[in-house]
N, CA, C and O atoms as a GROMACS GRO file, in nm:
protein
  360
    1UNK      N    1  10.428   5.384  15.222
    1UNK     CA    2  10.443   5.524  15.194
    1UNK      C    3  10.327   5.605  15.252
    1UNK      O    4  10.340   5.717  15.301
    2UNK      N    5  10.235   5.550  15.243
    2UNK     CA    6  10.091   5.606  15.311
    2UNK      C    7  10.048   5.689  15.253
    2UNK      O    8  10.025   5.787  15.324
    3UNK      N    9  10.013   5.706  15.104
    3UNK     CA   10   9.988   5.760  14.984
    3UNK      C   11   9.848   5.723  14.984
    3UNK      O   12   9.817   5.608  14.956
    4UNK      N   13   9.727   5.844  15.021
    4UNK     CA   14   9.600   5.785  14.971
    4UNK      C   15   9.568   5.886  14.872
    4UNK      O   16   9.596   6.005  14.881
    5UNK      N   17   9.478   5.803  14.734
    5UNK     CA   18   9.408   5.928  14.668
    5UNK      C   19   9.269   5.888  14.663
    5UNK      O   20   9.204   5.784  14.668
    6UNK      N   21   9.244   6.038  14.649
    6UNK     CA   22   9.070   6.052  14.680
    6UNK      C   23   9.066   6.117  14.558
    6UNK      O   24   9.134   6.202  14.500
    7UNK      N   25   8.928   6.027  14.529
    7UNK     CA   26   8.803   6.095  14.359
    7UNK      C   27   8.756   6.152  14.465
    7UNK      O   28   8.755   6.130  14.586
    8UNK      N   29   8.689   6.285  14.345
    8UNK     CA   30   8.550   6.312  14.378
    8UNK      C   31   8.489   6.396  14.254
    8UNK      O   32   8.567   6.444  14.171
    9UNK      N   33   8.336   6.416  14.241
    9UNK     CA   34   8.299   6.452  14.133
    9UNK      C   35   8.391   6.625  14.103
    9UNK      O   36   8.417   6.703  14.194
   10UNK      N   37   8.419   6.647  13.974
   10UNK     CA   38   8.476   6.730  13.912
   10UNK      C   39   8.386   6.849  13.983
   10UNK      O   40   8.279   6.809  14.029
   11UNK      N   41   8.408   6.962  13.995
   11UNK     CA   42   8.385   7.111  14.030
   11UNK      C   43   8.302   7.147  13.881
   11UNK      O   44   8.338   7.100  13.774
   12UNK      N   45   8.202   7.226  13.897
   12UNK     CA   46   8.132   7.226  13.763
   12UNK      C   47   8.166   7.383  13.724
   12UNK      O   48   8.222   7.461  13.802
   13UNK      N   49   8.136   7.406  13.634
   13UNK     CA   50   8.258   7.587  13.610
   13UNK      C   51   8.070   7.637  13.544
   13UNK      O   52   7.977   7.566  13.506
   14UNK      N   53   8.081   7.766  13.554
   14UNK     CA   54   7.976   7.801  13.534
   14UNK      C   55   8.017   7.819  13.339
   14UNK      O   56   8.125   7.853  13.292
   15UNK      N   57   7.880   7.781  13.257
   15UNK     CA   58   7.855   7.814  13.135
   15UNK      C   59   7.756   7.992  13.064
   15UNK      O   60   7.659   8.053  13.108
   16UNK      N   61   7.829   8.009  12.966
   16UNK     CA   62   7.740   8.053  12.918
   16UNK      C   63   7.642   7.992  12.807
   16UNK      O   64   7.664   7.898  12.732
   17UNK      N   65   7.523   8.076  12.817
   17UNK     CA   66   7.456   7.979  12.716
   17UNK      C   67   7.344   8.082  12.656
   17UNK      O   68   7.243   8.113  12.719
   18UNK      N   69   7.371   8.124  12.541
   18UNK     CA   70   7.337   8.233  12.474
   18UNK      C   71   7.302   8.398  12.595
   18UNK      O   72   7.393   8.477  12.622
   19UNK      N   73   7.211   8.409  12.627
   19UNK     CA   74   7.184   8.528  12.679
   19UNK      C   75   7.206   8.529  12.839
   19UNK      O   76   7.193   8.634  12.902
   20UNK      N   77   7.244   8.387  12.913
   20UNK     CA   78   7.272   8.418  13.055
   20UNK      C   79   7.331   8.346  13.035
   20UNK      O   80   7.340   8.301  12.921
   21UNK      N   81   7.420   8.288  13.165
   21UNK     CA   82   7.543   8.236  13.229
   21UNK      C   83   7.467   8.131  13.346
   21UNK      O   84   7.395   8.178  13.434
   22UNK      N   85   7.497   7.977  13.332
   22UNK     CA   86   7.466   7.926  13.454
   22UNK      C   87   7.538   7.981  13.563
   22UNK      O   88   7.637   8.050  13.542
   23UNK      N   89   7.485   7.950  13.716
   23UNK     CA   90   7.605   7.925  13.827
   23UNK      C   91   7.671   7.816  13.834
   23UNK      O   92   7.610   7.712  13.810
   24UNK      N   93   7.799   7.810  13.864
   24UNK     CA   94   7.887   7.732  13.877
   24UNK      C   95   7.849   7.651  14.036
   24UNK      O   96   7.742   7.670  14.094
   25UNK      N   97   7.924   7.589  14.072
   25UNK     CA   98   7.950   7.524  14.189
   25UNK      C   99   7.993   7.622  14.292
   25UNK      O  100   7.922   7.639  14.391
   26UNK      N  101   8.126   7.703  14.274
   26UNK     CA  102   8.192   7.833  14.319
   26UNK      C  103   8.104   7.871  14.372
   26UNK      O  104   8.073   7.852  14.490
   27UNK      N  105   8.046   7.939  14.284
   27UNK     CA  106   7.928   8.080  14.291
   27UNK      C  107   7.798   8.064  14.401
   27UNK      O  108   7.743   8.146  14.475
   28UNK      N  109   7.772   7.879  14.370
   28UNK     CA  110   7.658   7.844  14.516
   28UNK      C  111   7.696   7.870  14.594
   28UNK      O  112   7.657   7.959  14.669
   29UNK      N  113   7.828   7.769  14.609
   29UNK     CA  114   7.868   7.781  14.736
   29UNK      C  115   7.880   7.900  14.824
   29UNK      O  116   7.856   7.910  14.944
   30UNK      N  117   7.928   8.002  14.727
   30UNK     CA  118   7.984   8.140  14.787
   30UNK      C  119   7.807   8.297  14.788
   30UNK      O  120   7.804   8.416  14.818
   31UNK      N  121   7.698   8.198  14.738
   31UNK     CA  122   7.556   8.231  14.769
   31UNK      C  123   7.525   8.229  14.910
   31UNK      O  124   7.490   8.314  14.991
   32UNK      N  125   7.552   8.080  14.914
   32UNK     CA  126   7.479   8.010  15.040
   32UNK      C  127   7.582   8.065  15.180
   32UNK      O  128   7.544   8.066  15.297
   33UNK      N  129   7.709   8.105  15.136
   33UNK     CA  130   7.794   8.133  15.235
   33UNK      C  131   7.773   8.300  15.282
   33UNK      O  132   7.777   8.337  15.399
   34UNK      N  133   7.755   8.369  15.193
   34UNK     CA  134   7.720   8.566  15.169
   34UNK      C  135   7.560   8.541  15.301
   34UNK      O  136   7.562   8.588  15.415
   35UNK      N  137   7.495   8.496  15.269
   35UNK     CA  138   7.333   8.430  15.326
   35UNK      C  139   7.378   8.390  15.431
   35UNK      O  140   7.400   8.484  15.507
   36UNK      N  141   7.407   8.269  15.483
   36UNK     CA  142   7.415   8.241  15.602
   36UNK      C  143   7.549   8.272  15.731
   36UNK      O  144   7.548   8.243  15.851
   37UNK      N  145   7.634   8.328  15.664
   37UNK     CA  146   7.751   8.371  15.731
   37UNK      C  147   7.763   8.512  15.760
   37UNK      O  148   7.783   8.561  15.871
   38UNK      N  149   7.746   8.587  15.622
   38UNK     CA  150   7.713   8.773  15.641
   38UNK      C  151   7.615   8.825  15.681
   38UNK      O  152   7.622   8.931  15.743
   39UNK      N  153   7.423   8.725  15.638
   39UNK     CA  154   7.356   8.758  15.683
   39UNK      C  155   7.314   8.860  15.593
   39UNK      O  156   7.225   8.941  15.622
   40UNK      N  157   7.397   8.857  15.446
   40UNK     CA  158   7.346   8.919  15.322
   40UNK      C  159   7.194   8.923  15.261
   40UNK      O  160   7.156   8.816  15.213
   41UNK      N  161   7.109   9.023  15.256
   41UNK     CA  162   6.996   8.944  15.187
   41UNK      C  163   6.991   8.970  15.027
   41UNK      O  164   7.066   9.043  14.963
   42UNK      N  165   6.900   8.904  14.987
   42UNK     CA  166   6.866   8.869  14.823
   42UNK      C  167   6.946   8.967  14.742
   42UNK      O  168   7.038   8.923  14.673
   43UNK      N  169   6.917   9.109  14.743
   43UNK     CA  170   6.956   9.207  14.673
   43UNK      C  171   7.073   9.226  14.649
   43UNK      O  172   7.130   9.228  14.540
   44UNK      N  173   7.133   9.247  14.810
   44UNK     CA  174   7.279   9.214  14.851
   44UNK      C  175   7.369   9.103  14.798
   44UNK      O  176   7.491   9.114  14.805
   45UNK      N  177   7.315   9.004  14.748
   45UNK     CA  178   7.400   8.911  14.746
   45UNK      C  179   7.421   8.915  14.603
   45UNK      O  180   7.529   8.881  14.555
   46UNK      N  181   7.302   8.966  14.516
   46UNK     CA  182   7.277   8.969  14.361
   46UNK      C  183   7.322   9.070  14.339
   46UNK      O  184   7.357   9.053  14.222
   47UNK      N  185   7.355   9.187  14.367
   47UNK     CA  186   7.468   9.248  14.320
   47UNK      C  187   7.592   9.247  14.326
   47UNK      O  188   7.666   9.306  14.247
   48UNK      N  189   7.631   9.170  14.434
   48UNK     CA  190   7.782   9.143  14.455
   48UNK      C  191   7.807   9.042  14.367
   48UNK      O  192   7.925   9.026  14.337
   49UNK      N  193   7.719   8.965  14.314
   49UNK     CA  194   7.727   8.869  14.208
   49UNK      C  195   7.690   8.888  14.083
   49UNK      O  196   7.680   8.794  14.004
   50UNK      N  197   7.663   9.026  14.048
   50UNK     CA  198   7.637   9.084  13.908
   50UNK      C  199   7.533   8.978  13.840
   50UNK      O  200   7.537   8.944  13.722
   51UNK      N  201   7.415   8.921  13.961
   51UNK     CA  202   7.286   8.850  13.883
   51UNK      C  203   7.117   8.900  13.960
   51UNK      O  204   7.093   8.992  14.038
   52UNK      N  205   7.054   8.830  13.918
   52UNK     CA  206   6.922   8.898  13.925
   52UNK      C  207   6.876   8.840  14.079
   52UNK      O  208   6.906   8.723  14.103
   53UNK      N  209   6.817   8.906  14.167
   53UNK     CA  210   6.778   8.876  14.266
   53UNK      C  211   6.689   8.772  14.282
   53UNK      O  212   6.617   8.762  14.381
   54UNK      N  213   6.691   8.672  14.164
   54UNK     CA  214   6.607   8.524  14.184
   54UNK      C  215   6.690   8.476  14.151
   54UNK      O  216   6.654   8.392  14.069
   55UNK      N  217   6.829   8.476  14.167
   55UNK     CA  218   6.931   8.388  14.162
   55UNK      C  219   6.986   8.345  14.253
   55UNK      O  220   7.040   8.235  14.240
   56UNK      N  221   6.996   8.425  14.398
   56UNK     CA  222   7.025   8.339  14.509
   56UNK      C  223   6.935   8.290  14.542
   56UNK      O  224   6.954   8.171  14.566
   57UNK      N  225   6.772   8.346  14.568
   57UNK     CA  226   6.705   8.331  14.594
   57UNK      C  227   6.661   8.155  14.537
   57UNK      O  228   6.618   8.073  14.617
   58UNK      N  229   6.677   8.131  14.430
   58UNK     CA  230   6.690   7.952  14.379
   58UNK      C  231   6.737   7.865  14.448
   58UNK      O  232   6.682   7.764  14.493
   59UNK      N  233   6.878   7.915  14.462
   59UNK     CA  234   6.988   7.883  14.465
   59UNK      C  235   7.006   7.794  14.616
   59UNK      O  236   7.050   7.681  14.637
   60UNK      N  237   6.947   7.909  14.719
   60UNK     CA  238   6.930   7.873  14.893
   60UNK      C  239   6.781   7.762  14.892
   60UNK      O  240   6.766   7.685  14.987
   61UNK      N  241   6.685   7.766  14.782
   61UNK     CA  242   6.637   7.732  14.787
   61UNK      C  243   6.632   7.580  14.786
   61UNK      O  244   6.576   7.499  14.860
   62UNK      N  245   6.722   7.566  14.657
   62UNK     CA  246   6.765   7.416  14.603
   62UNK      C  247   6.881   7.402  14.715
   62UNK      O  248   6.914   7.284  14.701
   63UNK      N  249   6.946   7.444  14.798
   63UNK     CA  250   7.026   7.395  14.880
   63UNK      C  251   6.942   7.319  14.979
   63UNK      O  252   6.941   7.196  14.977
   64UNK      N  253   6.882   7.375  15.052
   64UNK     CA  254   6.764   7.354  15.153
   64UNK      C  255   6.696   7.188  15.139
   64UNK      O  256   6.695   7.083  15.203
   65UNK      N  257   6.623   7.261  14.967
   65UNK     CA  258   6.568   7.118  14.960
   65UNK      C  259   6.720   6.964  14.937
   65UNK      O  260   6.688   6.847  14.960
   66UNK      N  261   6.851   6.994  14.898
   66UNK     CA  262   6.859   6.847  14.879
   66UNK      C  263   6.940   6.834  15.055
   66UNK      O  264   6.977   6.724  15.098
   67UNK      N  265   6.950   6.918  15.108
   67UNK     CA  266   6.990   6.917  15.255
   67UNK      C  267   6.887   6.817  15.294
   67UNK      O  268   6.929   6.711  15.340
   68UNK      N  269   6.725   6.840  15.278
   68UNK     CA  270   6.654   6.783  15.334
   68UNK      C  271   6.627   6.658  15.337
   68UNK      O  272   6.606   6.571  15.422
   69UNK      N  273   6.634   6.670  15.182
   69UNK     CA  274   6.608   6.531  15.098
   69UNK      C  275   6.722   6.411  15.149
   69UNK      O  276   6.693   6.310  15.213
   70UNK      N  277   6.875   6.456  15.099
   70UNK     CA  278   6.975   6.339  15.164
   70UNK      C  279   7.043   6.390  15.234
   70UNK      O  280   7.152   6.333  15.230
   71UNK      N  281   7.044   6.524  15.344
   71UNK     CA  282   7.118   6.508  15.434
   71UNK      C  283   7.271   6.598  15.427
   71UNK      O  284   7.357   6.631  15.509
   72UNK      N  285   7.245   6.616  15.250
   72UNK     CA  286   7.375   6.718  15.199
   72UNK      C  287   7.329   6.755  15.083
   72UNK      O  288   7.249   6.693  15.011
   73UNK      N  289   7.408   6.914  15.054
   73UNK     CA  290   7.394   6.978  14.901
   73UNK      C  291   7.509   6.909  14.835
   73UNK      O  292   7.631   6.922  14.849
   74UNK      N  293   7.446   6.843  14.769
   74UNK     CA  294   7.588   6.784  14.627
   74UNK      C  295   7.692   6.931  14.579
   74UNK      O  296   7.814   6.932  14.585
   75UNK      N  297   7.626   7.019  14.544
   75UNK     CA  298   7.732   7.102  14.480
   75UNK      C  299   7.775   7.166  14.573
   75UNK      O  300   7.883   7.212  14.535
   76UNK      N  301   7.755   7.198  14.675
   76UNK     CA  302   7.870   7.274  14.836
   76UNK      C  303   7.967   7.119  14.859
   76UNK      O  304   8.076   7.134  14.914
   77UNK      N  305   7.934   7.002  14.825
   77UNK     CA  306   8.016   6.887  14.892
   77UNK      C  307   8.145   6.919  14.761
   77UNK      O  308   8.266   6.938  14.779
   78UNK      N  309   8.069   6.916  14.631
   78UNK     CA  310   8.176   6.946  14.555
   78UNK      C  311   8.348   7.054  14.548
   78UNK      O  312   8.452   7.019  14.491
   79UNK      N  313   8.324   7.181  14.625
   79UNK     CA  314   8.317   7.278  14.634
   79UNK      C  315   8.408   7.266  14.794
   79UNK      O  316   8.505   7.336  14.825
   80UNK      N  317   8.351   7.170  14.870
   80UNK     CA  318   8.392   7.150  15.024
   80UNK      C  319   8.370   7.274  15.107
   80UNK      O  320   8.458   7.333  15.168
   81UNK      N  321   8.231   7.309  15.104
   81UNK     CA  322   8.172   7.388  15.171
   81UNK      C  323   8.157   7.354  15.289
   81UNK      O  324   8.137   7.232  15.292
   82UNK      N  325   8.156   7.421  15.438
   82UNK     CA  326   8.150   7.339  15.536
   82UNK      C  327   8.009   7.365  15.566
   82UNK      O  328   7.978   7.327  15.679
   83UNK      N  329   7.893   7.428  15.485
   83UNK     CA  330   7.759   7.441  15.496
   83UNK      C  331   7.706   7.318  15.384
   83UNK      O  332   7.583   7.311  15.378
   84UNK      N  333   7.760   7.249  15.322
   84UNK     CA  334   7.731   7.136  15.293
   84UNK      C  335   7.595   7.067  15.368
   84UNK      O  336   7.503   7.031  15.295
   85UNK      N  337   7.586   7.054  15.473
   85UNK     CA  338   7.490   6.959  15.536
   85UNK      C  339   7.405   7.031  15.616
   85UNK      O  340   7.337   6.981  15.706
   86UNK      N  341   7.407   7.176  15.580
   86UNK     CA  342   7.372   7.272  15.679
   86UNK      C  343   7.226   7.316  15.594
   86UNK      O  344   7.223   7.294  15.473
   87UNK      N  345   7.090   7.386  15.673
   87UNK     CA  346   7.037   7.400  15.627
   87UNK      C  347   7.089   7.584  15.617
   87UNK      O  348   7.151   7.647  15.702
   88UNK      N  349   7.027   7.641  15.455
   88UNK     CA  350   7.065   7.786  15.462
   88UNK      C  351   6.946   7.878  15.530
   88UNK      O  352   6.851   7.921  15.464
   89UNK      N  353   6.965   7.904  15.681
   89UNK     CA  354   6.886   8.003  15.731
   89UNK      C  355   6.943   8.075  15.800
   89UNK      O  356   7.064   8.056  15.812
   90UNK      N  357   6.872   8.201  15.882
   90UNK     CA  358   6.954   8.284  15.946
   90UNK      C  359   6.907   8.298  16.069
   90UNK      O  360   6.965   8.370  16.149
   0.00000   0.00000   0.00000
């Protein structure tokens, strides 16, 4: 029949948790994508995302580093970002 199925780790949904809201998986992905695709900066991107301008700013940050570290961001692979393995610069 040629029926393959593929795992992969679950998509993480963003929480709230008393006075803020984590980011989700979504929401990186679509950080790191506003940043390196629009060429959005910090401000720009934190208001289109109704969060504080050290929220992308983390966000590209921690992408960067596990890019570096193994080669891919776990939560863009989640997500199937095609900046996954990409470093976020402009």
């Amino acid at each position: 029949m040629g029926i393959k199925t593929e795992y992969g780790e679950p998509v993480k949904e963003a929480q709230y948790r008393g006075k803020f809201k984590t980011v989700g998986d979504v929401e990186h992905g679509r950080i790191i994508r506003l940043y390196v695709e629009e060429g959005l900066s910090m401000d720009k991107i934190a208001r289109q995302l109704e969060r504080s301008t050290k929220t992308p700013h983390s966000h590209i940050k921690r992408h960067n580093k596990a890019v570096e570290r193994s080669g891919f961001c776990p939560t863009c692979r989640r997500v199937k970002s095609k900046y996954e393995s990409e470093f976020a610069i402009r």
